[in-house]
MARROMAR-15446 format. One record per residue (C-alpha): residue number from 1; residue in three letters; z, x, y. Coordinates in Angstrom, 2 decimals. Example, Ala and Ser with C-alpha at 12.3 -4.5 7.8 and 13.67 -1.06 7.14 Angstrom:
@k: 1 | r: ALA | up: 7.80 | east: 12.30 | north: -4.50
@k: 2 | r: SER | up: 7.14 | east: 13.67 | north: -1.06
This chain:
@k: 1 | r: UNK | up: -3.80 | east: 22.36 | north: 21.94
@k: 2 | r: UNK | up: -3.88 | east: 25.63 | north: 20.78
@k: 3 | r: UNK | up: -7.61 | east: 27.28 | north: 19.30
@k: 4 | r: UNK | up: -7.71 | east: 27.65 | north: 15.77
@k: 5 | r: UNK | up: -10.05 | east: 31.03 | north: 16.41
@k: 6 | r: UNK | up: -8.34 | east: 32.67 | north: 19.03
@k: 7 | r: UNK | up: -5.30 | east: 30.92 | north: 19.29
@k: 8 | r: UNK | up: -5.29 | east: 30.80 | north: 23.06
@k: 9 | r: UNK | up: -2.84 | east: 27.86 | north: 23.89
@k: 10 | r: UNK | up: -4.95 | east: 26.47 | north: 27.08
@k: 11 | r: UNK | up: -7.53 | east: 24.75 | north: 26.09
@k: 12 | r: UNK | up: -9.89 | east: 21.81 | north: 27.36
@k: 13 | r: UNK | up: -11.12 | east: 18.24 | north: 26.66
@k: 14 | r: UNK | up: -14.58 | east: 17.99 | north: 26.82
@k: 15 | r: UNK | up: -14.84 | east: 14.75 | north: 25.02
@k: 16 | r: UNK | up: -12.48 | east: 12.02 | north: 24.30
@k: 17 | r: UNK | up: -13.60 | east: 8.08 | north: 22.15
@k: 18 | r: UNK | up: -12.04 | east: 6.38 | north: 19.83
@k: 19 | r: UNK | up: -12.45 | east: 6.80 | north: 16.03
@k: 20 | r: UNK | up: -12.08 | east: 4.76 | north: 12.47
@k: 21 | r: UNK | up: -12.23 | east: 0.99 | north: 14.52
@k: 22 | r: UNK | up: -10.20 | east: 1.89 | north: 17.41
@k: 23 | r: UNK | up: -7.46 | east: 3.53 | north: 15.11
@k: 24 | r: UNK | up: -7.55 | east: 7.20 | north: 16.14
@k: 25 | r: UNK | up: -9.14 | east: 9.32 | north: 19.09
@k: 26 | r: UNK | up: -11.58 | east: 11.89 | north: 18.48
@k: 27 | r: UNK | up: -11.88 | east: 14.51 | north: 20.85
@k: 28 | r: UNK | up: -14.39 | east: 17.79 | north: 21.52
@k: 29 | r: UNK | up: -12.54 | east: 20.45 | north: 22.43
@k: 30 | r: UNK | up: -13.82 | east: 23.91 | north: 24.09
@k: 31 | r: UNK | up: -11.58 | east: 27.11 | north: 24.36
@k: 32 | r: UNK | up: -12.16 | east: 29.49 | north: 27.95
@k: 33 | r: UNK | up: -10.89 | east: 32.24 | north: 26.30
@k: 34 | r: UNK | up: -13.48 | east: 32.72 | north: 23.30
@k: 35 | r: UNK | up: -15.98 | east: 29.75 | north: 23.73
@k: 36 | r: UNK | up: -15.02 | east: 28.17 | north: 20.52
@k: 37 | r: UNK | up: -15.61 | east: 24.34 | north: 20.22
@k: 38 | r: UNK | up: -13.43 | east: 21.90 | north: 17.95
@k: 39 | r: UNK | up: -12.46 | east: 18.28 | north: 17.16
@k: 40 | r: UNK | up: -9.16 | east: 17.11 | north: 16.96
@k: 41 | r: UNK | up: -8.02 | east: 13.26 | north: 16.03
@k: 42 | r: UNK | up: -5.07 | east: 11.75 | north: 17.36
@k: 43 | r: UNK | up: -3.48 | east: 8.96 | north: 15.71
@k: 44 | r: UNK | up: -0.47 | east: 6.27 | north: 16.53
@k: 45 | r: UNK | up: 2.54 | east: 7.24 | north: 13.95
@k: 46 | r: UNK | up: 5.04 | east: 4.34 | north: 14.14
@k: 47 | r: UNK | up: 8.02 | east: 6.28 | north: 12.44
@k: 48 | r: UNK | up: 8.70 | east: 9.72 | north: 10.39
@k: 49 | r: UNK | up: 7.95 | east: 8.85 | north: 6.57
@k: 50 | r: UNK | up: 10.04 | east: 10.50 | north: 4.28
@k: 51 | r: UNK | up: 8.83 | east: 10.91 | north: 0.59
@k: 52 | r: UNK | up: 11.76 | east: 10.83 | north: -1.84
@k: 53 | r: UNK | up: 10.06 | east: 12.80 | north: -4.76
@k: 54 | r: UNK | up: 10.94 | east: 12.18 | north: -8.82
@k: 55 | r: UNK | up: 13.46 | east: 14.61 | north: -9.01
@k: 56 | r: UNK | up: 15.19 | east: 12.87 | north: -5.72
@k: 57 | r: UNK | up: 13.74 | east: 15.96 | north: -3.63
@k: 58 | r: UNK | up: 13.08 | east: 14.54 | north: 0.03
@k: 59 | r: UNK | up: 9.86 | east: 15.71 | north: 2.03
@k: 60 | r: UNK | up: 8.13 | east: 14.54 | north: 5.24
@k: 61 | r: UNK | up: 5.35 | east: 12.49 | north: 4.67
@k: 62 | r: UNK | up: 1.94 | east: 14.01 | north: 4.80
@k: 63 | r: UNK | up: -1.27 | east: 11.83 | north: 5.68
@k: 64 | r: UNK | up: -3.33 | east: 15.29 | north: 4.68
@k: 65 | r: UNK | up: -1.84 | east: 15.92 | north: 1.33
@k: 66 | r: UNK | up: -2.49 | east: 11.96 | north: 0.48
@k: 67 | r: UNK | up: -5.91 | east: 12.21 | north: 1.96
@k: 68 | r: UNK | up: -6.73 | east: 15.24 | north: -0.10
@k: 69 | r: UNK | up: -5.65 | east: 13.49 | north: -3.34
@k: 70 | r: UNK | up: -7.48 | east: 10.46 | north: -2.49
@k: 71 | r: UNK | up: -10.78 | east: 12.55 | north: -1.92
@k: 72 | r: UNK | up: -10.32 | east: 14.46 | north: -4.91
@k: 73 | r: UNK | up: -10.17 | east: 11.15 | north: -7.43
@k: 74 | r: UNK | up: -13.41 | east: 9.67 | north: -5.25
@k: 75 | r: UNK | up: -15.58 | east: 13.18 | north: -5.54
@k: 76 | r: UNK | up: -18.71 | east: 12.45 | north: -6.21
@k: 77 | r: UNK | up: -18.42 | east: 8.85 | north: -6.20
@k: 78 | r: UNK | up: -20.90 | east: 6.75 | north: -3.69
@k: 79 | r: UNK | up: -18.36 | east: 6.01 | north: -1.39
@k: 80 | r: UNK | up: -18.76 | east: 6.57 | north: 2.22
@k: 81 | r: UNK | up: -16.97 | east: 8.97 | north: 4.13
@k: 82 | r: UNK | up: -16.10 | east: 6.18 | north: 6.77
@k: 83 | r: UNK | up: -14.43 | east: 3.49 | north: 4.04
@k: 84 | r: UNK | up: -12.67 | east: 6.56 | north: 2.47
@k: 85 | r: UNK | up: -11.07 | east: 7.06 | north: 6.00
@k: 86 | r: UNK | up: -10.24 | east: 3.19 | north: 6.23
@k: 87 | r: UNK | up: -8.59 | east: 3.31 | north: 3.35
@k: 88 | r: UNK | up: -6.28 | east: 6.34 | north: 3.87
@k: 89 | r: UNK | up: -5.56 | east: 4.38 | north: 7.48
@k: 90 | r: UNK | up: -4.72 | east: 0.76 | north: 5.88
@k: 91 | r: UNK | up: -2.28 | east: 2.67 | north: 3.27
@k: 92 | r: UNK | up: -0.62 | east: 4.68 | north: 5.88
@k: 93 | r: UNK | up: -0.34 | east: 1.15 | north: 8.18
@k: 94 | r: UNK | up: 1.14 | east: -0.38 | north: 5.33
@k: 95 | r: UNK | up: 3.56 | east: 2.90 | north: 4.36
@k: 96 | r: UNK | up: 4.97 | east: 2.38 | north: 8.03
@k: 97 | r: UNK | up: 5.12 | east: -1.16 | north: 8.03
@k: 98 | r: UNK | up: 7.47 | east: -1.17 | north: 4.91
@k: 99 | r: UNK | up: 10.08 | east: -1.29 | north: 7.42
@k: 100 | r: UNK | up: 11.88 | east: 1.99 | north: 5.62
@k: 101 | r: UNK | up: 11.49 | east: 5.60 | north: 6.53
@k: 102 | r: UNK | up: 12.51 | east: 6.33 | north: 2.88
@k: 103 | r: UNK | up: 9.57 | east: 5.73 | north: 0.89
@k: 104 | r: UNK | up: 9.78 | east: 7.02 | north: -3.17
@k: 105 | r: UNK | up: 7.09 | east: 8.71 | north: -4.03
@k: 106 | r: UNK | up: 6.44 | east: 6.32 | north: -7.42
@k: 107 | r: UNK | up: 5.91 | east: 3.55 | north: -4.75
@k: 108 | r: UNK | up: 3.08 | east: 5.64 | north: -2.64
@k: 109 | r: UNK | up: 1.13 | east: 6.33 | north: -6.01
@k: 110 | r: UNK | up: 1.12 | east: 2.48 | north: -6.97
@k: 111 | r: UNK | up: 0.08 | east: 1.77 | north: -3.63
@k: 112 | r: UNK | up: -2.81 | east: 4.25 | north: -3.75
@k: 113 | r: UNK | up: -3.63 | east: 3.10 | north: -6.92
@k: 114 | r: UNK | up: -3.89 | east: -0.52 | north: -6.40
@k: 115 | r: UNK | up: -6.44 | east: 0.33 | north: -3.53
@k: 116 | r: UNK | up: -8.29 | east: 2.31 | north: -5.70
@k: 117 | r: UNK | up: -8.76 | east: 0.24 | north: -8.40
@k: 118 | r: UNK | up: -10.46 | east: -2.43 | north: -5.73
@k: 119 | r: UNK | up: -12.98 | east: 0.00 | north: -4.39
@k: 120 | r: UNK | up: -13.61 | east: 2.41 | north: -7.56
@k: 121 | r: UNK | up: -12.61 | east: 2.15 | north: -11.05
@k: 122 | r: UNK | up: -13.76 | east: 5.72 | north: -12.11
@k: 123 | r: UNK | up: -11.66 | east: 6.93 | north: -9.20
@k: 124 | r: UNK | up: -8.76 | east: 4.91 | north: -10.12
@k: 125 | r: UNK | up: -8.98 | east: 6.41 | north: -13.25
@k: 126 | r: UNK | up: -9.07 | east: 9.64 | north: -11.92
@k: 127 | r: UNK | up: -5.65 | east: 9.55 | north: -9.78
@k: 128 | r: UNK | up: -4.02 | east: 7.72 | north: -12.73
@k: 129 | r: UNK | up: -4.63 | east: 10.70 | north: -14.93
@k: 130 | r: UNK | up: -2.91 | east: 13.42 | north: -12.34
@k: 131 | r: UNK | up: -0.14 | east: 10.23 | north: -11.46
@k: 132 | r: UNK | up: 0.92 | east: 9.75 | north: -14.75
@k: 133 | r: UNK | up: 0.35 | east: 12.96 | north: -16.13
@k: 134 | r: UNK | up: -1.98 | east: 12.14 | north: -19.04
@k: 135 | r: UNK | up: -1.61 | east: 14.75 | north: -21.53
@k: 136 | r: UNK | up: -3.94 | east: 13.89 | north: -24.38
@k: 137 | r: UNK | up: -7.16 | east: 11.75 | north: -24.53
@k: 138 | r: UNK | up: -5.51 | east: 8.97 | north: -26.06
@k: 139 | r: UNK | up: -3.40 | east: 8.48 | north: -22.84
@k: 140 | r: UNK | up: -6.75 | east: 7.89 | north: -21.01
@k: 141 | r: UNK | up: -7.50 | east: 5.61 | north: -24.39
@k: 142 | r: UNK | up: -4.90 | east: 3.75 | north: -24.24
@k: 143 | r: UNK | up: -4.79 | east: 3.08 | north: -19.89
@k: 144 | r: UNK | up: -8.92 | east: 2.54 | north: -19.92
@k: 145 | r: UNK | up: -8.59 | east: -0.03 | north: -22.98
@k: 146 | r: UNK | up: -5.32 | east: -1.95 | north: -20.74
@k: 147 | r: UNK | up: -8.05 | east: -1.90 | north: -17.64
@k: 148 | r: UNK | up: -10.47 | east: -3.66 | north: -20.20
@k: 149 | r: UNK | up: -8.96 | east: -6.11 | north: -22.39
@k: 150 | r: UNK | up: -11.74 | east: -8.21 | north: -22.70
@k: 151 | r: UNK | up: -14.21 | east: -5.77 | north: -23.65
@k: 152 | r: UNK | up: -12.53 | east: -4.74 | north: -27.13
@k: 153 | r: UNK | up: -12.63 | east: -8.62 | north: -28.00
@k: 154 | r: UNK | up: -16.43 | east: -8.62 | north: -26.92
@k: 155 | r: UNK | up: -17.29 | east: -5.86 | north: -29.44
@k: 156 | r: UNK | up: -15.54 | east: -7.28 | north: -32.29
């Protein structure tokens, strides 16, 4: 593994246990050449994902760009680090156990949503807005009044 300050290629394992229930390994890392310590995670990938965007562009799937959106939409929210990373695990399981290494892009965001909306509904609003590209209030209007149906009846 090489050191991301040096960039010396030889470096050592000072540390290895398992992480996020047995799904990943963490490991402490220490470079010879500059003294530099780091964790790396290493996880089980059961087959190459490949995203088939909108616009029928193809891309490799990337846990970091999903886990980057996810922690975006739940910023600030009281959400543990530790279910955050639980979540971002079960949706990649369930990604690679789709059976298909040609996943469209419109299915990843409904995915992502649907989790969302079970653990935080100000989150789920969140991704919604950058998924389907609200572009005036009334979008978020109209998709917070679907998530509520009952509530405009109460008020009346």
């Amino acid at each position: 593994m090489r050191c991301p300050f040096c960039g010396h290629i030889d470096t050592q394992v000072k540390d290895s246990r398992p992480a996020e229930e047995h799904v990943s390994i963490r490991r402490r890392r220490f470079c010879p050449a500059c003294g530099g310590r780091f964790t790396t995670y290493e996880r089980v990938q059961l087959r190459d994902l490949v995203v088939i965007k909108s616009n029928g562009r193809r891309e490799d799937f990337d846990r970091d760009k999903l886990e980057r959106s996810i922690r975006i939409a739940l910023q600030k929210r009281p959400i543990e680090p530790e279910r955050v990373d639980q979540m971002i695990s079960g949706i990649v399981r369930r990604l690679e156990s789709l059976g298909e290494t040609d996943i469209p892009s419109k299915q990843i965001g409904e995915i992502v949503m649907e989790t969302l909306a079970r653990i935080d509904t100000v989150a789920y609003v969140r991704f919604a807005s950058v998924y389907k590209n609200f572009q005036a209030a009334d979008d978020f209007d109209k998709f917070v009044s679907e998530l509520r149906p009952d509530a405009t009846t109460a008020e009346k």
